[in-house]
PDB file of N, CA, C and O in Angstrom:
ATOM      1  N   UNK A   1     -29.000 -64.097 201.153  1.00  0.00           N
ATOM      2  CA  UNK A   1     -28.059 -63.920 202.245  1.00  0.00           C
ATOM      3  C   UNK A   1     -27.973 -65.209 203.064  1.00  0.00           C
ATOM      4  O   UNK A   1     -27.000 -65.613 203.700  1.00  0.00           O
ATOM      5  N   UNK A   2     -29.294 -65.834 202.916  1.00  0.00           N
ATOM      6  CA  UNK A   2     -29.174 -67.246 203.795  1.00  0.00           C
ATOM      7  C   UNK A   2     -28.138 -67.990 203.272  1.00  0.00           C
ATOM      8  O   UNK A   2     -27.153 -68.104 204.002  1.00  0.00           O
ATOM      9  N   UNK A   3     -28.108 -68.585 202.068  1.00  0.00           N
ATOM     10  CA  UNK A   3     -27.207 -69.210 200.987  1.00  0.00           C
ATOM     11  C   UNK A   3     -25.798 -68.829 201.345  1.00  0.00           C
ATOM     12  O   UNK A   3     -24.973 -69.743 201.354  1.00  0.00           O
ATOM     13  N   UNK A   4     -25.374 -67.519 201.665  1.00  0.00           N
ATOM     14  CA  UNK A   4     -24.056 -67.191 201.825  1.00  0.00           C
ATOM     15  C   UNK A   4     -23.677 -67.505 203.004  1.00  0.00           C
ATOM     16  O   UNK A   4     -22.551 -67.933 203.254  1.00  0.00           O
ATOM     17  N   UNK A   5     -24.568 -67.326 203.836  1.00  0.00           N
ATOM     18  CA  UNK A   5     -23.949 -67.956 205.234  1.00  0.00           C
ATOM     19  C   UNK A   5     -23.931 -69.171 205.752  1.00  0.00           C
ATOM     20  O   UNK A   5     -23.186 -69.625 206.621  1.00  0.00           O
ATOM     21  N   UNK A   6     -25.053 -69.824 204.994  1.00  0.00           N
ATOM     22  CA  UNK A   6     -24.578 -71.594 204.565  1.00  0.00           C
ATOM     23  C   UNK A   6     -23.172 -71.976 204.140  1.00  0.00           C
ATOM     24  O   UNK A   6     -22.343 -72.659 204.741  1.00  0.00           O
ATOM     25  N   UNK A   7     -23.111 -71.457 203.127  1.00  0.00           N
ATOM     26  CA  UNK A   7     -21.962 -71.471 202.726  1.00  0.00           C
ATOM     27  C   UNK A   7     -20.585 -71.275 203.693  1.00  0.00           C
ATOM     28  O   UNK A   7     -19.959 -72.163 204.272  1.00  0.00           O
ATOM     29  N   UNK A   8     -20.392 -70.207 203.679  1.00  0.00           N
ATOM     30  CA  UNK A   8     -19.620 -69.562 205.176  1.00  0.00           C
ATOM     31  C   UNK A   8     -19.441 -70.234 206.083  1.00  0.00           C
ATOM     32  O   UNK A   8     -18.302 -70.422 206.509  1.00  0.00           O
ATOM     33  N   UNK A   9     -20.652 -70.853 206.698  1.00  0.00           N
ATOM     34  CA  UNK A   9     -20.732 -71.910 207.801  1.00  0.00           C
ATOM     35  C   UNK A   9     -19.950 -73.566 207.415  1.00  0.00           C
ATOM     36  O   UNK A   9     -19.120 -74.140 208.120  1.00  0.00           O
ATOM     37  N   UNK A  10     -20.498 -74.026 206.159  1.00  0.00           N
ATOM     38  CA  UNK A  10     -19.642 -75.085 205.706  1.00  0.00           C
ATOM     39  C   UNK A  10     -18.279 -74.978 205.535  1.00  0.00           C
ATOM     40  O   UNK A  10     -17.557 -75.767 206.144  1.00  0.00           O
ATOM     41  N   UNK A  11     -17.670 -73.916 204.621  1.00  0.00           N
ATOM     42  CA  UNK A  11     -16.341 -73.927 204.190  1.00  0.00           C
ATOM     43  C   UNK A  11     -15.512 -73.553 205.482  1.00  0.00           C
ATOM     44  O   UNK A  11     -14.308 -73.788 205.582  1.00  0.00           O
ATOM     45  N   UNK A  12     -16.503 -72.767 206.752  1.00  0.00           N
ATOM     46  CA  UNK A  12     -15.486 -72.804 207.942  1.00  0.00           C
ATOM     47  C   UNK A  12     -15.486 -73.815 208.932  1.00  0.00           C
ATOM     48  O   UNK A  12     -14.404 -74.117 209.435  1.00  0.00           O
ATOM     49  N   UNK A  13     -16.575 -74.417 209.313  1.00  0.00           N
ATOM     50  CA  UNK A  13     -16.470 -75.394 210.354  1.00  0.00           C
ATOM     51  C   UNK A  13     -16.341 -76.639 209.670  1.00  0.00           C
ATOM     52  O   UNK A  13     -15.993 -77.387 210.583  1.00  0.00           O
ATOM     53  N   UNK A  14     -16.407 -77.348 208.602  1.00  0.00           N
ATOM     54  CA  UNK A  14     -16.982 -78.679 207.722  1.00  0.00           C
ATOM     55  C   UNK A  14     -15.271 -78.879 207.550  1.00  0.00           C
ATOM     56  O   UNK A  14     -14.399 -78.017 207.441  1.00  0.00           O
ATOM     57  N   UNK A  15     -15.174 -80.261 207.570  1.00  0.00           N
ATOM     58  CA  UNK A  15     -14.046 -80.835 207.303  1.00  0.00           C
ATOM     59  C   UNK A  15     -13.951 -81.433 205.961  1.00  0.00           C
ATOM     60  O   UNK A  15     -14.671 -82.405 205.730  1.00  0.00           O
ATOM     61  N   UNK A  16     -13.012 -80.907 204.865  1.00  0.00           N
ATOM     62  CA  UNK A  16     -12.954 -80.963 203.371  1.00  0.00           C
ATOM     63  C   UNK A  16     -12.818 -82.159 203.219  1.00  0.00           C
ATOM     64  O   UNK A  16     -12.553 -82.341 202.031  1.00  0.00           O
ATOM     65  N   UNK A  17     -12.859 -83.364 203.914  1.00  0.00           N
ATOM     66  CA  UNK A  17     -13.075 -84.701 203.460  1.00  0.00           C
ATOM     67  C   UNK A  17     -14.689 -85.324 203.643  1.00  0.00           C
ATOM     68  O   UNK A  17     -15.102 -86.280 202.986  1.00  0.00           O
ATOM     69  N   UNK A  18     -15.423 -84.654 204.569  1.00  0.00           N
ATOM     70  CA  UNK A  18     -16.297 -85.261 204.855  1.00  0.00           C
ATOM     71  C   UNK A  18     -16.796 -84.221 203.556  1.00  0.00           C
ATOM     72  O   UNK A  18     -17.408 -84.901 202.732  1.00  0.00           O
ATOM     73  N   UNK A  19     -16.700 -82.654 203.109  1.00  0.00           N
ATOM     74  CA  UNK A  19     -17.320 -82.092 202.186  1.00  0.00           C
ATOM     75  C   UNK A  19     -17.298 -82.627 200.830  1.00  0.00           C
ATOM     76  O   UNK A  19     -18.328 -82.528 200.163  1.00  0.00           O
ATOM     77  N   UNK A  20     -16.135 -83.249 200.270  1.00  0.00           N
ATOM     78  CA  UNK A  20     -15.426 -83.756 199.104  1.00  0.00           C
ATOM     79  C   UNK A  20     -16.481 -84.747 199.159  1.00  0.00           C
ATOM     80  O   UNK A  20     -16.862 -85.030 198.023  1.00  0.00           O
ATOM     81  N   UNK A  21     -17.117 -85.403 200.115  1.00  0.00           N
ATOM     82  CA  UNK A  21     -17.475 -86.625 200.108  1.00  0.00           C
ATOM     83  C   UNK A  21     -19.297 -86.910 199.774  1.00  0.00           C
ATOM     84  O   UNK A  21     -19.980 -87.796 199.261  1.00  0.00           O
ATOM     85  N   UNK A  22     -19.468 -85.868 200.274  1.00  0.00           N
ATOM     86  CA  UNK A  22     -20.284 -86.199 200.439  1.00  0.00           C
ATOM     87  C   UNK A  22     -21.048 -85.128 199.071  1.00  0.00           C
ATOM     88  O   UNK A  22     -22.249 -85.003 198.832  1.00  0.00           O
ATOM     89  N   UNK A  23     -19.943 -84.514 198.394  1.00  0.00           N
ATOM     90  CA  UNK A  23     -20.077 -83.774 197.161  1.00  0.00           C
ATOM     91  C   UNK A  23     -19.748 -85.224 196.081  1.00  0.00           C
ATOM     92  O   UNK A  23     -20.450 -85.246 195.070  1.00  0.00           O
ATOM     93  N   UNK A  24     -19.140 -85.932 196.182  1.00  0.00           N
ATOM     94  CA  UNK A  24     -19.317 -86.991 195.314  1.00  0.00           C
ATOM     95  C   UNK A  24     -20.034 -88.017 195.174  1.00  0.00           C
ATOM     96  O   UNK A  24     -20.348 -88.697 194.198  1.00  0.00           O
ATOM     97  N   UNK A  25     -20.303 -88.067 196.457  1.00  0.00           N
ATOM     98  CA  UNK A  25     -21.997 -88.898 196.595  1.00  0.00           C
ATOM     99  C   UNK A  25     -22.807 -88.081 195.608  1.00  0.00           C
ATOM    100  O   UNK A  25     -23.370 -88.682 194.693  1.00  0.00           O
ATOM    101  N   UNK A  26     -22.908 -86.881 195.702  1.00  0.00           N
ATOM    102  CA  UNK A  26     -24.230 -85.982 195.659  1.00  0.00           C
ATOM    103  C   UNK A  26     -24.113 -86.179 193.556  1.00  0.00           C
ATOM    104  O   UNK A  26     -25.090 -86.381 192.834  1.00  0.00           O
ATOM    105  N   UNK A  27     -22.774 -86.046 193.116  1.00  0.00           N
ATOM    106  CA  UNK A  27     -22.641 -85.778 192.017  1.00  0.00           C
ATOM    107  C   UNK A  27     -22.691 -86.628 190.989  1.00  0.00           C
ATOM    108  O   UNK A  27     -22.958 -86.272 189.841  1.00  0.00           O
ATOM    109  N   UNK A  28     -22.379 -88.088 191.416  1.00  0.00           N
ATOM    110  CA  UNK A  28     -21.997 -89.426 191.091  1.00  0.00           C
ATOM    111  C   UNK A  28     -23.655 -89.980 190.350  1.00  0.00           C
ATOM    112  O   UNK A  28     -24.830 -89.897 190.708  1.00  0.00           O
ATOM    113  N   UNK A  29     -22.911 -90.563 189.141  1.00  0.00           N
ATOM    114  CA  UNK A  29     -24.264 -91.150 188.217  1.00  0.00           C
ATOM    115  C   UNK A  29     -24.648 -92.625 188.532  1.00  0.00           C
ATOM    116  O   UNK A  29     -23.796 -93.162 189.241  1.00  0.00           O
ATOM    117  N   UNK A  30     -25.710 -93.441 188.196  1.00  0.00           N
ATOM    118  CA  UNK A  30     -25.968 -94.570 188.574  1.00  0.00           C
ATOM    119  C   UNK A  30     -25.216 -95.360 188.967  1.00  0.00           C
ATOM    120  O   UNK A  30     -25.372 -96.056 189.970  1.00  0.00           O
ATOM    121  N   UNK A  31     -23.917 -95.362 187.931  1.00  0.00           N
ATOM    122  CA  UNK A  31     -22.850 -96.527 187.182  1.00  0.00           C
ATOM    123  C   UNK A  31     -21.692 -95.833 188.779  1.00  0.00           C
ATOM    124  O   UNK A  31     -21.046 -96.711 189.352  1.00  0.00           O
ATOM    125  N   UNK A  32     -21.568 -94.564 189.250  1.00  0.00           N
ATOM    126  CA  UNK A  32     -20.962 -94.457 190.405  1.00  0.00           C
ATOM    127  C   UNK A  32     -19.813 -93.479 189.495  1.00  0.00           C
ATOM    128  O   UNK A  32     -19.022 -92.866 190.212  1.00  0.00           O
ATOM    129  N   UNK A  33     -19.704 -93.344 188.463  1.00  0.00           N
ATOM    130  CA  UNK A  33     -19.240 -91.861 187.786  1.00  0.00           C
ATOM    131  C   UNK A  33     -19.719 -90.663 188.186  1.00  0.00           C
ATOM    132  O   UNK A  33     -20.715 -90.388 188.855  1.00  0.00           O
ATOM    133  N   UNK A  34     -18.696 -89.828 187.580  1.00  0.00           N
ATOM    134  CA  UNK A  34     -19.004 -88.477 187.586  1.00  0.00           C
ATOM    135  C   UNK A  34     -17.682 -87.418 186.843  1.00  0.00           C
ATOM    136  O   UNK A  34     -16.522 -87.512 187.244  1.00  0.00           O
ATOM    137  N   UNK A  35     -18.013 -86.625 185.941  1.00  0.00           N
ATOM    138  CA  UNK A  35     -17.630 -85.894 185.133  1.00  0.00           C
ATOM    139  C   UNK A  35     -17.091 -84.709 185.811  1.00  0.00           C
ATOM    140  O   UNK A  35     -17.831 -83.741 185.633  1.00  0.00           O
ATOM    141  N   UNK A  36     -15.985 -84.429 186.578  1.00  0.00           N
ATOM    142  CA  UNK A  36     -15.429 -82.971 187.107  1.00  0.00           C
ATOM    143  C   UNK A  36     -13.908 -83.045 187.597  1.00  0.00           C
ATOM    144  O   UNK A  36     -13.127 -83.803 188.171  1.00  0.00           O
ATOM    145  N   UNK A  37     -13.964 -82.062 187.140  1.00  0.00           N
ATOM    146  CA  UNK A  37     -11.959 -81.818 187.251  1.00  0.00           C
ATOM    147  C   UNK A  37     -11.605 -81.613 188.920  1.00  0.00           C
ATOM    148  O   UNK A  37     -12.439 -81.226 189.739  1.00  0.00           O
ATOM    149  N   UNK A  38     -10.650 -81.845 189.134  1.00  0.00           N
ATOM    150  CA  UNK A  38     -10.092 -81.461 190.560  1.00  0.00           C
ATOM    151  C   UNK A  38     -10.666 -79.981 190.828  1.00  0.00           C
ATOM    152  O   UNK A  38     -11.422 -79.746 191.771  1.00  0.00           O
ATOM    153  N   UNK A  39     -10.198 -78.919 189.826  1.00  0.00           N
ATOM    154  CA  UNK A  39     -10.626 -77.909 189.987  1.00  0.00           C
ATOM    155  C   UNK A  39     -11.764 -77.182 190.469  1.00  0.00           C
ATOM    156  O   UNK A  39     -11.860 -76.490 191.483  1.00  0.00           O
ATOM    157  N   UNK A  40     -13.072 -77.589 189.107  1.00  0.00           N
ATOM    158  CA  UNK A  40     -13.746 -77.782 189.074  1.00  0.00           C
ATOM    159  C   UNK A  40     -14.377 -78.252 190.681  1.00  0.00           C
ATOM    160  O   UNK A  40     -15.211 -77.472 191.142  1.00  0.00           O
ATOM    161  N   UNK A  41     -14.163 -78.984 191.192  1.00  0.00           N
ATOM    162  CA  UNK A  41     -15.322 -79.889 192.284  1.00  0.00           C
ATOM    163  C   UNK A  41     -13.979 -78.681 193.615  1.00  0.00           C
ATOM    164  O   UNK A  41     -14.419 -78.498 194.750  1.00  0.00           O
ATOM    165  N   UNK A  42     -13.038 -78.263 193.386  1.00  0.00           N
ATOM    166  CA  UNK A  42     -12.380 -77.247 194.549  1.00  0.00           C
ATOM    167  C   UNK A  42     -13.417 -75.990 194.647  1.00  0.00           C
ATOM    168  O   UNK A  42     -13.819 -75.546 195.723  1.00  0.00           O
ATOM    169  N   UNK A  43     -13.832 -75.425 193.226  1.00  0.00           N
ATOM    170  CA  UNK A  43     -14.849 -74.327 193.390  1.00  0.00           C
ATOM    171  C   UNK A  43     -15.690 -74.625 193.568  1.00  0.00           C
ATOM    172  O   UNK A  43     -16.111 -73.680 194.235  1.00  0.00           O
ATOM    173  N   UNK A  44     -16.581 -75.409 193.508  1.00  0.00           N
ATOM    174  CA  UNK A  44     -17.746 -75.679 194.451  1.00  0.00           C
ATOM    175  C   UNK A  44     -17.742 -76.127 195.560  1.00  0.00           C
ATOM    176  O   UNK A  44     -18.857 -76.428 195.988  1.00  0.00           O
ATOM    177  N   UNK A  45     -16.496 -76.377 196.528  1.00  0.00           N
ATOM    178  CA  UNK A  45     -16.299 -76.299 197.936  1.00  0.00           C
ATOM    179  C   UNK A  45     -15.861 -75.477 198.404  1.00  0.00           C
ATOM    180  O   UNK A  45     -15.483 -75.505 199.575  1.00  0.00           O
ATOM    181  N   UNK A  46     -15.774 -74.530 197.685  1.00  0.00           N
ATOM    182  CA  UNK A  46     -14.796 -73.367 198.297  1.00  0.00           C
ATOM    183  C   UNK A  46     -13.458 -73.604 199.028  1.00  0.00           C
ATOM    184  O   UNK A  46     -13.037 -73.158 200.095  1.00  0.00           O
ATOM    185  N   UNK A  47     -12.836 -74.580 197.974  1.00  0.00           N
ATOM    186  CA  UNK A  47     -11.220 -74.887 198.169  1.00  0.00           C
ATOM    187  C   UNK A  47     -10.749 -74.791 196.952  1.00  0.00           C
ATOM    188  O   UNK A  47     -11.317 -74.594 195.877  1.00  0.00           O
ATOM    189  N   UNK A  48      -8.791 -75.078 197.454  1.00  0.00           N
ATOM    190  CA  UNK A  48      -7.983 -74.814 195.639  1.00  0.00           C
ATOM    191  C   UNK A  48      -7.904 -76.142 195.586  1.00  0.00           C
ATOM    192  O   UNK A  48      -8.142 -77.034 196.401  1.00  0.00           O
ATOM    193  N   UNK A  49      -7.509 -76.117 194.424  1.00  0.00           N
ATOM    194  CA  UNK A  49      -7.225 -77.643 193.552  1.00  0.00           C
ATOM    195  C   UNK A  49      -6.491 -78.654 194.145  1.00  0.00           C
ATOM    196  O   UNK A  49      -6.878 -79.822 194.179  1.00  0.00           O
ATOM    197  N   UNK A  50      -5.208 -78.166 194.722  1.00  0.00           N
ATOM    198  CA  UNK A  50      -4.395 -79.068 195.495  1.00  0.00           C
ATOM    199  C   UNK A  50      -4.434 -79.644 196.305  1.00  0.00           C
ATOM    200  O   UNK A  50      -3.613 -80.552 196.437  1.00  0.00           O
ATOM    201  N   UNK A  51      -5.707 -79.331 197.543  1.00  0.00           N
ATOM    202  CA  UNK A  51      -6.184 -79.746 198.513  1.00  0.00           C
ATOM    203  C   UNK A  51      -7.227 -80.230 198.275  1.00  0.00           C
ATOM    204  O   UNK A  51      -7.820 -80.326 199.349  1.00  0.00           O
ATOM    205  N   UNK A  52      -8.014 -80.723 197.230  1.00  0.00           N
ATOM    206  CA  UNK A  52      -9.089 -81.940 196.840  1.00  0.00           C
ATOM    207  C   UNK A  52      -8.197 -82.650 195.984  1.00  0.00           C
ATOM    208  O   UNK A  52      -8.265 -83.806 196.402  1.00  0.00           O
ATOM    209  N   UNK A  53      -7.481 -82.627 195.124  1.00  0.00           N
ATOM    210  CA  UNK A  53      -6.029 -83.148 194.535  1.00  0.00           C
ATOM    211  C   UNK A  53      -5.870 -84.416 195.787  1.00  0.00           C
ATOM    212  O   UNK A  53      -6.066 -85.616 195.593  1.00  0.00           O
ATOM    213  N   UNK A  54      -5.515 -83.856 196.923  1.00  0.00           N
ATOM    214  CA  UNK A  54      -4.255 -84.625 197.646  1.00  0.00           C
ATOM    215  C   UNK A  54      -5.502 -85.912 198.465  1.00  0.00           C
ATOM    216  O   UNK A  54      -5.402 -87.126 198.645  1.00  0.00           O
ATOM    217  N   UNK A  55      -6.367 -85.128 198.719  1.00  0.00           N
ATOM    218  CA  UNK A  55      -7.892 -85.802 199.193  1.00  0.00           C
ATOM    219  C   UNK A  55      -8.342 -86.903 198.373  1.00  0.00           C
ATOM    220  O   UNK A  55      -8.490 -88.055 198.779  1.00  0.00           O
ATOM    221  N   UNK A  56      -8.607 -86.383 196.884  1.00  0.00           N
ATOM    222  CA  UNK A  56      -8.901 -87.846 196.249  1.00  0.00           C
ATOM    223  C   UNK A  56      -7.915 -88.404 196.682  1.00  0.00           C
ATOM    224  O   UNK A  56      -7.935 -88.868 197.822  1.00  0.00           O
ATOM    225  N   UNK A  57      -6.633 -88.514 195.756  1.00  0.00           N
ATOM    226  CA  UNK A  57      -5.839 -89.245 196.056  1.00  0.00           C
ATOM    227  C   UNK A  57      -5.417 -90.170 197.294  1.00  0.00           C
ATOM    228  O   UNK A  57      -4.745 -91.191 197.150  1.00  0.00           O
ATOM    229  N   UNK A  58      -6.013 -89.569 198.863  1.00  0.00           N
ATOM    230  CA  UNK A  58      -6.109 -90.507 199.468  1.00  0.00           C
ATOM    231  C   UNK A  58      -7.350 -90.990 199.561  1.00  0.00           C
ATOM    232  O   UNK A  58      -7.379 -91.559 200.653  1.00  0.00           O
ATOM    233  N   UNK A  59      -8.515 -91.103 198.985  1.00  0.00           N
ATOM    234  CA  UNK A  59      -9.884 -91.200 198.723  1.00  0.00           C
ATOM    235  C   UNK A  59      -9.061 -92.594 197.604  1.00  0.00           C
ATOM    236  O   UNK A  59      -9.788 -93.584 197.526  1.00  0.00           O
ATOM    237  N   UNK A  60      -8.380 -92.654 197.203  1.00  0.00           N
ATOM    238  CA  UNK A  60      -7.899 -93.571 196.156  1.00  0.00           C
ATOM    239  C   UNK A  60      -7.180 -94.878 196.741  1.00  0.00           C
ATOM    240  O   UNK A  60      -7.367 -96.082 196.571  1.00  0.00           O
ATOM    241  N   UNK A  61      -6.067 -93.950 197.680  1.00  0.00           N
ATOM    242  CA  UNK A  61      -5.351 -95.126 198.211  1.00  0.00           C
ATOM    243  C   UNK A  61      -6.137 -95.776 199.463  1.00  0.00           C
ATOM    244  O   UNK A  61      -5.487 -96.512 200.206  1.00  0.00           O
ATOM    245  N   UNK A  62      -7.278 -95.579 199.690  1.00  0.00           N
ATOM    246  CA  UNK A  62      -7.956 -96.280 201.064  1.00  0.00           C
ATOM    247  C   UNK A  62      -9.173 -96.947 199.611  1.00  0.00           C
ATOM    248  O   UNK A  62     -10.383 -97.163 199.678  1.00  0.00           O
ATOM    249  N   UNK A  63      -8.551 -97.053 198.845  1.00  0.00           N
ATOM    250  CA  UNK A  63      -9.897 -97.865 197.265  1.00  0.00           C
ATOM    251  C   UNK A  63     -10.836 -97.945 196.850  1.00  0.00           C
ATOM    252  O   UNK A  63     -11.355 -98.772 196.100  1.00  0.00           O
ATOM    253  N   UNK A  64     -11.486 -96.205 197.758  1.00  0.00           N
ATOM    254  CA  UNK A  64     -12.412 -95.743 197.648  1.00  0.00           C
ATOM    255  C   UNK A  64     -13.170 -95.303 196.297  1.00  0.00           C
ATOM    256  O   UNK A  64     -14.366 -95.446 196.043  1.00  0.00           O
ATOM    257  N   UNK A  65     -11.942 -94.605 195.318  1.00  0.00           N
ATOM    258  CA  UNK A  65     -12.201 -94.084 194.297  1.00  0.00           C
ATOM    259  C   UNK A  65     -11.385 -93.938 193.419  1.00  0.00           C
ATOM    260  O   UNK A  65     -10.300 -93.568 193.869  1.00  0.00           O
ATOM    261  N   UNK A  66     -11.424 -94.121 191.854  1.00  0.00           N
ATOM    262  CA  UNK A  66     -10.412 -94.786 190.711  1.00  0.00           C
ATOM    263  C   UNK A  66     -10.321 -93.224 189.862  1.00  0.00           C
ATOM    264  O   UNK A  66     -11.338 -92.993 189.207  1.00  0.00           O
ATOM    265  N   UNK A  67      -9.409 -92.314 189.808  1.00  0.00           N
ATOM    266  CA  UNK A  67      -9.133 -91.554 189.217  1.00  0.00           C
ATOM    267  C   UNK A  67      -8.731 -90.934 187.686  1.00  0.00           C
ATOM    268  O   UNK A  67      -7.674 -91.529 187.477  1.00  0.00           O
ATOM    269  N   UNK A  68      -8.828 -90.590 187.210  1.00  0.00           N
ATOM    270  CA  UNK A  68      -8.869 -90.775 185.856  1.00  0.00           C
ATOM    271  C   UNK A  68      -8.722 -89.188 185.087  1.00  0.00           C
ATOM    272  O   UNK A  68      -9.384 -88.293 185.612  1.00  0.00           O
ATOM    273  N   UNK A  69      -8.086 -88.918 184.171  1.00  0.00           N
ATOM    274  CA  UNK A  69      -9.024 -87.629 183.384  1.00  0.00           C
ATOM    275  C   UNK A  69     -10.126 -86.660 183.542  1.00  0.00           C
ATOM    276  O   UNK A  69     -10.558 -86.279 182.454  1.00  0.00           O
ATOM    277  N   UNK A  70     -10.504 -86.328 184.209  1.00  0.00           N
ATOM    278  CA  UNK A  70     -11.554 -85.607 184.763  1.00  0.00           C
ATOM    279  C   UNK A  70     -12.590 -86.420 184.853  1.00  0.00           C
ATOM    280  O   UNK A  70     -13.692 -86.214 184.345  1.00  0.00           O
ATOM    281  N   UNK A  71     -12.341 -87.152 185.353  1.00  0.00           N
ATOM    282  CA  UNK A  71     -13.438 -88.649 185.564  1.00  0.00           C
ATOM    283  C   UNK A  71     -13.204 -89.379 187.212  1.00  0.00           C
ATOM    284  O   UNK A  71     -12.214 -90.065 187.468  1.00  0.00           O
ATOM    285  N   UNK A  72     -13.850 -89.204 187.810  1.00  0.00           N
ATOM    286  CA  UNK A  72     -13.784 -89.878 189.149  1.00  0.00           C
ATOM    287  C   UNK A  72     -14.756 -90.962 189.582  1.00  0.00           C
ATOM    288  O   UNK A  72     -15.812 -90.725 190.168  1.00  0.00           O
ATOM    289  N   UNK A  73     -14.380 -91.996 189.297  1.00  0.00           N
ATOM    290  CA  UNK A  73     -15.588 -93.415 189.795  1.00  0.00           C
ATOM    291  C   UNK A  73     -15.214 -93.793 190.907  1.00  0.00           C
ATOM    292  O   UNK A  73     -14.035 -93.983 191.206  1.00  0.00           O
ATOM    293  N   UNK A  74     -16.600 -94.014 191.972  1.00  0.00           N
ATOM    294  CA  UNK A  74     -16.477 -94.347 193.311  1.00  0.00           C
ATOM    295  C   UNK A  74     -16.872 -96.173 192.933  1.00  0.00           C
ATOM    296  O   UNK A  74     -17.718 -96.862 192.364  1.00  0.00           O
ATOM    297  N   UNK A  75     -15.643 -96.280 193.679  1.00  0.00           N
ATOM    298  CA  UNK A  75     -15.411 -97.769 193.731  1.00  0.00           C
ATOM    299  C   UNK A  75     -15.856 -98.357 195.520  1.00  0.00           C
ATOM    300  O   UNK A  75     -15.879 -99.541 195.854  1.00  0.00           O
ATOM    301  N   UNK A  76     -16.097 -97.442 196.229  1.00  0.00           N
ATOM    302  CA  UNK A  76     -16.580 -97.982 197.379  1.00  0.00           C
ATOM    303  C   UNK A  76     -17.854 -96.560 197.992  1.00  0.00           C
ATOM    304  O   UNK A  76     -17.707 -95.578 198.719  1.00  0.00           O
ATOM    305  N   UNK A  77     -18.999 -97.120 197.260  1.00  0.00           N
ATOM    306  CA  UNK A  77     -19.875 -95.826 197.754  1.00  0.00           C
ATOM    307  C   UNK A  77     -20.145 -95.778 198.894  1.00  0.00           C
ATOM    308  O   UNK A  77     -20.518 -94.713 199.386  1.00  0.00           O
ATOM    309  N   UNK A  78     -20.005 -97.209 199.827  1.00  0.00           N
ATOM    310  CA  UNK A  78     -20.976 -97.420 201.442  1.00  0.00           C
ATOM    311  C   UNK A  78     -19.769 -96.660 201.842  1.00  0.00           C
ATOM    312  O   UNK A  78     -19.936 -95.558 202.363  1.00  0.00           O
ATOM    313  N   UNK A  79     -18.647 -97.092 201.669  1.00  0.00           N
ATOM    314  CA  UNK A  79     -17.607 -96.365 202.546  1.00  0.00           C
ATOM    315  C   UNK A  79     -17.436 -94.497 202.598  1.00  0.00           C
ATOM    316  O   UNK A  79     -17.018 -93.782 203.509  1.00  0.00           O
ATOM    317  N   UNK A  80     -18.121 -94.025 200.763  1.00  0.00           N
ATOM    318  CA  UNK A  80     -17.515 -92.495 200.745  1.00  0.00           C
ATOM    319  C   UNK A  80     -19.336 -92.143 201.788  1.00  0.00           C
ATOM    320  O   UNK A  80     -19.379 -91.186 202.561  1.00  0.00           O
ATOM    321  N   UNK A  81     -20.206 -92.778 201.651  1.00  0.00           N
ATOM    322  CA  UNK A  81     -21.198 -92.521 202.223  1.00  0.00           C
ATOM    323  C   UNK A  81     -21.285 -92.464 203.963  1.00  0.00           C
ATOM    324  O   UNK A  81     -22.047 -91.697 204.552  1.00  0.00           O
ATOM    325  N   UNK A  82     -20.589 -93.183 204.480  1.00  0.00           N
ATOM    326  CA  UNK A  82     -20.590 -93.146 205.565  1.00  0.00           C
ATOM    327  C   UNK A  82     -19.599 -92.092 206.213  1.00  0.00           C
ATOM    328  O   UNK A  82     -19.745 -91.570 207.318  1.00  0.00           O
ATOM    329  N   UNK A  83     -18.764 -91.918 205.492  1.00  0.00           N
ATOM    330  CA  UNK A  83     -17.504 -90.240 205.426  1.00  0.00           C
ATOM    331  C   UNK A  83     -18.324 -89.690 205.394  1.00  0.00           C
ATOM    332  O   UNK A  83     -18.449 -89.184 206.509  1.00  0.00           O
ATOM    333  N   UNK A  84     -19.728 -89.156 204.256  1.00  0.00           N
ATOM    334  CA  UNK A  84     -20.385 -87.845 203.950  1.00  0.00           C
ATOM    335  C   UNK A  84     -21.439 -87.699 205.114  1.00  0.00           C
ATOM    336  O   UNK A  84     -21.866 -86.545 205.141  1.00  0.00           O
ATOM    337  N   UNK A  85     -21.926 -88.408 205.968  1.00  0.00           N
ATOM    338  CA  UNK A  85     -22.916 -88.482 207.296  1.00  0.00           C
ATOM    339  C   UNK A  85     -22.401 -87.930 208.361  1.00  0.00           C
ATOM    340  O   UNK A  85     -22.980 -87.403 209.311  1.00  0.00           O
ATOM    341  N   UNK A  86     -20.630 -88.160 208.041  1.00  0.00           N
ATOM    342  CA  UNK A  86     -20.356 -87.600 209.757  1.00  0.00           C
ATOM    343  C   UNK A  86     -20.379 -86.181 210.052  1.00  0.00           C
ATOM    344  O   UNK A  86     -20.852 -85.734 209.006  1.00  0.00           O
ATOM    345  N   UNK A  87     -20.215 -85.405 210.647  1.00  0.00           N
ATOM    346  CA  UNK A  87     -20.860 -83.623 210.977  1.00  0.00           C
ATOM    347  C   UNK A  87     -19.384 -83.522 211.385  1.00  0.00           C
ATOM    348  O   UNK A  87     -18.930 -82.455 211.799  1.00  0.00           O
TER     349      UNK A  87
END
């Protein structure tokens, strides 16, 4: 029950950029890859596709992160890192 209201508590007060963000920090391999579909990384925030969709994408145009095929490489980690710290 704790877990659910963690949850609950994030997906209502947490702002889906600082969550996105700090979910790609968390997910991201040495090289700064990581293997997950838009979709995919929406259900584990408890959002839809279109609204982490529109997020990378500006996660892209500020050159943060290079988009691809279900492939997302962070091209600026200090920057998605300092997004994933703020509350």
């Amino acid at each position: 029950i704790t877990d659910l209201f963690h949850v609950i508590e994030e997906v209502a007060f947490r702002r889906i950029d600082v969550r996105l963000a700090q979910k790609l920090v968390a997910l991201a391999g040495p090289d700064g890859t990581l293997q997950a579909t838009h979709a995919t990384l929406a259900t584990e925030l408890g959002s839809v596709r279109e609204v982490i969709s529109r997020q990378l994408q500006d996660f892209q145009r500020r050159g943060w992160v290079e988009l691809g095929r279900g492939v997302v490489r962070i091209t600026a980690p200090a920057a998605l890192a300092r997004l994933a710290e703020e509350r």
